[in-house]
C-alpha positions as a Markdown table, in Angstrom:
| # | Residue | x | y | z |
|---|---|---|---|---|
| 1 | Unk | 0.0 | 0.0 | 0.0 |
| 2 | Unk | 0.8 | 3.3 | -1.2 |
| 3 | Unk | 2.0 | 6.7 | 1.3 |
| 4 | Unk | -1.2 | 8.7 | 1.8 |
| 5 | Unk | -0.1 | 12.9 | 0.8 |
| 6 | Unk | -2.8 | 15.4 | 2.0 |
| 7 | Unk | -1.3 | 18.2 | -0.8 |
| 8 | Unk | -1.8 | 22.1 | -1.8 |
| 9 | Unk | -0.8 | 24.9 | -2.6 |
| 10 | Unk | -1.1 | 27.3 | 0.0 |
| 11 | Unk | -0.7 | 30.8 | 1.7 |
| 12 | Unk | 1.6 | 32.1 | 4.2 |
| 13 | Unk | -1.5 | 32.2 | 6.5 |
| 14 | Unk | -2.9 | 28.8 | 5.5 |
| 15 | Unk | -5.8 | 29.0 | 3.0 |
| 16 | Unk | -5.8 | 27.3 | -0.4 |
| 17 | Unk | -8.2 | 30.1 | -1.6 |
| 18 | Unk | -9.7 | 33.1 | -1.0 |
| 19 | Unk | -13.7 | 34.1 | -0.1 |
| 20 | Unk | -14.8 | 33.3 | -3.4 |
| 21 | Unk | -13.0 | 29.9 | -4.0 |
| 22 | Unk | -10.4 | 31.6 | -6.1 |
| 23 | Unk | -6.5 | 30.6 | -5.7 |
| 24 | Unk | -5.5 | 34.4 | -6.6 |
| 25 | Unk | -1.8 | 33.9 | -6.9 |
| 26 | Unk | -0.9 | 30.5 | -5.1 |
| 27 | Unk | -0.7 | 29.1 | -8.8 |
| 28 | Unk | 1.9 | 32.1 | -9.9 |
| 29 | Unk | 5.1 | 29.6 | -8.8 |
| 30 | Unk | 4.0 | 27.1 | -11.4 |
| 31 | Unk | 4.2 | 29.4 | -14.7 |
| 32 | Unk | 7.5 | 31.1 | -13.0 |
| 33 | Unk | 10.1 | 29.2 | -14.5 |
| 34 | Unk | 11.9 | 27.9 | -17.6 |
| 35 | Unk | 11.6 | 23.6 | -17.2 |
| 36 | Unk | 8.2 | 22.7 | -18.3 |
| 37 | Unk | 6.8 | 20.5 | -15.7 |
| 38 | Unk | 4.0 | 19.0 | -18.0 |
| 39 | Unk | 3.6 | 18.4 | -22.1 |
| 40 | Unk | 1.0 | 21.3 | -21.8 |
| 41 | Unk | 4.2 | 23.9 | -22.1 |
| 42 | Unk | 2.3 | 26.0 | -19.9 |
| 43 | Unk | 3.4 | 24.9 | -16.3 |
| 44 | Unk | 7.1 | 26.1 | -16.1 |
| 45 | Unk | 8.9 | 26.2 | -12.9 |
| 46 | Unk | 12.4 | 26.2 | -11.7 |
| 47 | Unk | 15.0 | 23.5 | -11.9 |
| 48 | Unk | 14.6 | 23.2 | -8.0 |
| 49 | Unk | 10.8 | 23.6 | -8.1 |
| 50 | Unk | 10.5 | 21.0 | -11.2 |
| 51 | Unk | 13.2 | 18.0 | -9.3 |
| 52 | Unk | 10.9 | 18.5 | -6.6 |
| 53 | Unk | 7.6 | 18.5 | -7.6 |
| 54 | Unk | 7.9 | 16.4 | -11.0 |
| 55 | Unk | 9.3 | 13.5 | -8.8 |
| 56 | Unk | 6.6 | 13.9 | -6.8 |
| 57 | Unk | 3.9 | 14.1 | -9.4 |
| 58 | Unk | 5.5 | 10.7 | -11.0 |
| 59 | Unk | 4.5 | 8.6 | -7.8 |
| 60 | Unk | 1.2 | 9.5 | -7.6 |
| 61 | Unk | -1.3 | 7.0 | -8.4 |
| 62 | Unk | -4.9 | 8.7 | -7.4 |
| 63 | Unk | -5.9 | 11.9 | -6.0 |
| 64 | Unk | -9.1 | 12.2 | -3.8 |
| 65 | Unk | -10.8 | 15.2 | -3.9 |
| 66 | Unk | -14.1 | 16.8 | -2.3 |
| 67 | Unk | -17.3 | 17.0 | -4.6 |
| 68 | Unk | -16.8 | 20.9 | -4.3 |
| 69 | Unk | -13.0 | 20.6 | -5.8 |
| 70 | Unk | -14.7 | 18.9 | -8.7 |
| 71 | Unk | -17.6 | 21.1 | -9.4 |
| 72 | Unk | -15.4 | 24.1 | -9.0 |
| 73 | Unk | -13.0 | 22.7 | -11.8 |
| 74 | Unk | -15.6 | 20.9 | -14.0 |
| 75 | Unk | -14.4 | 17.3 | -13.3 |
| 76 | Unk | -10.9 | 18.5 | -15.3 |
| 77 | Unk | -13.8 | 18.2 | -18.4 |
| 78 | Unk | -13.1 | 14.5 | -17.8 |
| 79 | Unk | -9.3 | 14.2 | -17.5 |
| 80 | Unk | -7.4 | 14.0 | -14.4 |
| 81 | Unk | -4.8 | 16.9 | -13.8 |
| 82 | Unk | -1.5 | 16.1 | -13.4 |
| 83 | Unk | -1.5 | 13.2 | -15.2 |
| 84 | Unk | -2.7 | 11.2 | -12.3 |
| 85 | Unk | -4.4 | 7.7 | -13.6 |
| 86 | Unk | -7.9 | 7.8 | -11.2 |
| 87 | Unk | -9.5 | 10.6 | -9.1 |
| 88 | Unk | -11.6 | 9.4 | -6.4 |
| 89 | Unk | -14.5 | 12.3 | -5.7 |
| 90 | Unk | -16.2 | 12.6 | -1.9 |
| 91 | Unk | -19.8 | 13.1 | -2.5 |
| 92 | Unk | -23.0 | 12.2 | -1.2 |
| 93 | Unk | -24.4 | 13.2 | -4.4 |
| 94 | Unk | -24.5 | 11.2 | -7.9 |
| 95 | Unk | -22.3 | 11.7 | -10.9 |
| 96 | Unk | -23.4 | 14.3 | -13.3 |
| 97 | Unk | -25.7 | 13.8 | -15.2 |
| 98 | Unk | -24.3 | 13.1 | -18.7 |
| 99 | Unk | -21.0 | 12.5 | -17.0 |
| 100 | Unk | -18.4 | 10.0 | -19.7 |
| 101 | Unk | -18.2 | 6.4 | -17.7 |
| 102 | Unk | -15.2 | 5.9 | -18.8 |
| 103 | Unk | -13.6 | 8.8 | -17.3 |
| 104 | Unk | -11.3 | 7.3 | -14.7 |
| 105 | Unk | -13.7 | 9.1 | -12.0 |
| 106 | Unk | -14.7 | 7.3 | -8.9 |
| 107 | Unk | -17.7 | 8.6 | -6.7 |
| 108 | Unk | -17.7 | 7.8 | -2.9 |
| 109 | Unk | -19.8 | 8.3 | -0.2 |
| 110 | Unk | -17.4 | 9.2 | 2.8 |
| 111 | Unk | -13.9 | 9.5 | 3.4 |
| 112 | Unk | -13.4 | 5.6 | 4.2 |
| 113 | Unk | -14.8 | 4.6 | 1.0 |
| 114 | Unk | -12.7 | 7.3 | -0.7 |
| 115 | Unk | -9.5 | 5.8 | 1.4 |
| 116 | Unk | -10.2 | 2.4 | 0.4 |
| 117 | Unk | -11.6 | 2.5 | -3.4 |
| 118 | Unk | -8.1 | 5.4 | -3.6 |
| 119 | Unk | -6.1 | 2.8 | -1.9 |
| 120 | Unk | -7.4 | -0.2 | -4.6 |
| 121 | Unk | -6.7 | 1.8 | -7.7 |
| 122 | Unk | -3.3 | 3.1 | -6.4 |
| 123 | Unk | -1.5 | -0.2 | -5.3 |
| 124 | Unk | 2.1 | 0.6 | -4.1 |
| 125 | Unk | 1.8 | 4.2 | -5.7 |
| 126 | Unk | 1.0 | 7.6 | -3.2 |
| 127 | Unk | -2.5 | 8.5 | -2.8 |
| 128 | Unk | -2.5 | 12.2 | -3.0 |
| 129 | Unk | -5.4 | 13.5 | -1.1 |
| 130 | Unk | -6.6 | 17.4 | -1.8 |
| 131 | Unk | -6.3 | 19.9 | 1.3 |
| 132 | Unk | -9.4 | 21.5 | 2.6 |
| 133 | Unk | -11.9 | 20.0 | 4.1 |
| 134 | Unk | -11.3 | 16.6 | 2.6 |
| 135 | Unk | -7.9 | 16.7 | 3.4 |
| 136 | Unk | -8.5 | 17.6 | 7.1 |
| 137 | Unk | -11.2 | 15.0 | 7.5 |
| 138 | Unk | -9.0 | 12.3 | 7.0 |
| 139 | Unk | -6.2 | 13.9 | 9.2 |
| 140 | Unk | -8.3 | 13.7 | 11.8 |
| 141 | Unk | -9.3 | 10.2 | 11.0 |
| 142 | Unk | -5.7 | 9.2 | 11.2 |
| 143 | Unk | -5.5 | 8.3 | 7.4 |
| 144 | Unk | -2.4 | 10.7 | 6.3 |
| 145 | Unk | 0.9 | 9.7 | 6.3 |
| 146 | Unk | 2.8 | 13.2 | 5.4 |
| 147 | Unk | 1.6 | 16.7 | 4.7 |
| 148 | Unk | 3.0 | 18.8 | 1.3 |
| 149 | Unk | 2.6 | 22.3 | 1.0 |
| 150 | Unk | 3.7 | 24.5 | -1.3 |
| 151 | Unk | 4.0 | 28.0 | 0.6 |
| 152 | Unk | 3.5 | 30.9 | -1.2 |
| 153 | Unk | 4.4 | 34.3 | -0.5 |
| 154 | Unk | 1.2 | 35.8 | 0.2 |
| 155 | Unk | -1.7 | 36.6 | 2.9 |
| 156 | Unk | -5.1 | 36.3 | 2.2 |
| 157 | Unk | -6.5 | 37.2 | 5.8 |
| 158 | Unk | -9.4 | 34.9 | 4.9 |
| 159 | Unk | -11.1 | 32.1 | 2.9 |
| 160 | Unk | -10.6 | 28.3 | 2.8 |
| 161 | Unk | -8.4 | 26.8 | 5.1 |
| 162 | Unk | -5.4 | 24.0 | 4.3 |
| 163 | Unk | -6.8 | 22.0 | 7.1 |
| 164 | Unk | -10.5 | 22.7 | 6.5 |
| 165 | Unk | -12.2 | 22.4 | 9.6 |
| 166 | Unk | -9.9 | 20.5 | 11.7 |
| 167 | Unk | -10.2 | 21.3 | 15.4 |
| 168 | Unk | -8.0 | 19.3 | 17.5 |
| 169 | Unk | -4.2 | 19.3 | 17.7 |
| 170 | Unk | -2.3 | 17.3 | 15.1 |
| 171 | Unk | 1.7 | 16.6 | 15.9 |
| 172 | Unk | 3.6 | 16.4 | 12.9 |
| 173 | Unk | 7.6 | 15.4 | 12.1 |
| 174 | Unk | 10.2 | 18.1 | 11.3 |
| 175 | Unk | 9.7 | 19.5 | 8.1 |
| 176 | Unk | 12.1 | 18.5 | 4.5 |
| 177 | Unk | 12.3 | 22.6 | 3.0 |
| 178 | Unk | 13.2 | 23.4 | -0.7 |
| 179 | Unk | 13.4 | 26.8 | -1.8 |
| 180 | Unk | 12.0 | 27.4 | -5.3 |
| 181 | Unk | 11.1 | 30.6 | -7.4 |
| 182 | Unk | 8.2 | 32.3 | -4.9 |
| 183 | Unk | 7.7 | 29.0 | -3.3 |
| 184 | Unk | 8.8 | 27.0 | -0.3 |
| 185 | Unk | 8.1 | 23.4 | -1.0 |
| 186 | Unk | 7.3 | 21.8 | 2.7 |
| 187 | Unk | 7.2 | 18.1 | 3.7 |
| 188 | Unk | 6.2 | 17.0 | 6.8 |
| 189 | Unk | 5.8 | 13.6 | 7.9 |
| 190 | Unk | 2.7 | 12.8 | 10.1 |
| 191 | Unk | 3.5 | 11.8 | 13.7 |
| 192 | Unk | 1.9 | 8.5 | 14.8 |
C-alpha cells in the first residue's frame, strides 16, 4: 500500500483560496520558470521547483478530492490533472448527469470509501489527497501519512483553510524545506 499525501498549494497564513473559492496567486510559482513540468508547455517552474515537484507528481497514483473541488474545476472536463491515472470524488451526491463512464472518476460516499476505493486503484503508488476539508477529514481520521505544502508568498487574511475544519491538535515530524522561485516546498511527515 501506497504513502497517503494530503497536498496544496497554499498561503503564508494557510488558505488554499480566497472568499470566493479563487487561488489568486498560489498558482503564480507554477508558470514562473523555464523547465516545463508538464507536455502542456504552460506549467514552467524552476530546476529546483521541477526536481521537486515532477518527482513527486511521478508517484502518484490517485488523488481524492471533495465534490466541491470537482464542481469548481468541472471534473478536469473528464481528464485527471497532473497526469494522475484515477480521481476518487467525496460526495453524497451522484455523478453528473451526462458525466463520460469511462472517465477514470470514482464517486464515494465518505472518506473511508474514498480511502479504500483510492487505496485499490493506487497499489504501491502515493494516494495524493486534496487539502481542505477533505484533506482535514482524513487527518483527523488518522488516514495521512505526510503533509505537502507548497508555501506561497502571500496573505489572504481569509477564505478556505489547508486543514479545513480541523479542530484538534495534530503533531507532525520536522519539516524537509526546498526553496523554489516564490515558493517553499514543505514536507512533513505525520507523527503517529
Amino acid at each position: 500500500m501506497g504513502k497517503v499525501v494530503m497536498y496544496s498549494s497554499v498561503s503564508v497564513d494557510g488558505f488554499v483560496a480566497d472568499q470566493n473559492d479563487q487561488p489568486g496567486p498560489l498558482f503564480d510559482w507554477l508558470t514562473s520558470g523555464d523547465v516545463p513540468l508538464d507536455e502542456s508547455g504552460v506549467v514552467k517552474v524552476s530546476q529546483v521547483s521541477y526536481d521537486y515537484t515532477r518527482a513527486y507528481w511521478d508517484q502518484i497514483g490517485v488523488t481524492i478530492a471533495g465534490r466541491h473541488v470537482f464542481d469548481l474545476t468541472d471534473g478536469w472536463d473528464g481528464k485527471p490533472p497532473g497526469g494522475i491515472d484515477h480521481v476518487v470524488v467525496v460526495t453524497h451526491r451522484p455523478q453528473p448527469e451526462g458525466w463520460d463512464p469511462e472517465a477514470p472518476f470514482h464517486f464515494v460516499d465518505g472518506i473511508k470509501a474514498a480511502m479504500a476505493k483510492a487505496q485499490e486503484l493506487a497499489g504501491d503508488r502515493i494516494v495524493e489527497v486534496a487539502a481542505g476539508d477533505v484533506g482535514g477529514q482524513m487527518l483527523a481520521a488518522g488516514l495521512v501519512d505526510e503533509v505537502r505544502m507548497d508555501v506561497v508568498p502571500v496573505v489572504f487574511g481569509s477564505g478556505k483553510r489547508y486543514f479545513g475544519s480541523v479542530d484538534a491538535q495534530h503533531l507532525l515530524e520536522d519539516a524537509d524545506m526546498i526553496q523554489g522561485n516564490r515558493v517553499l516546498h514543505l514536507r512533513y511527515p505525520v507523527r503517529r
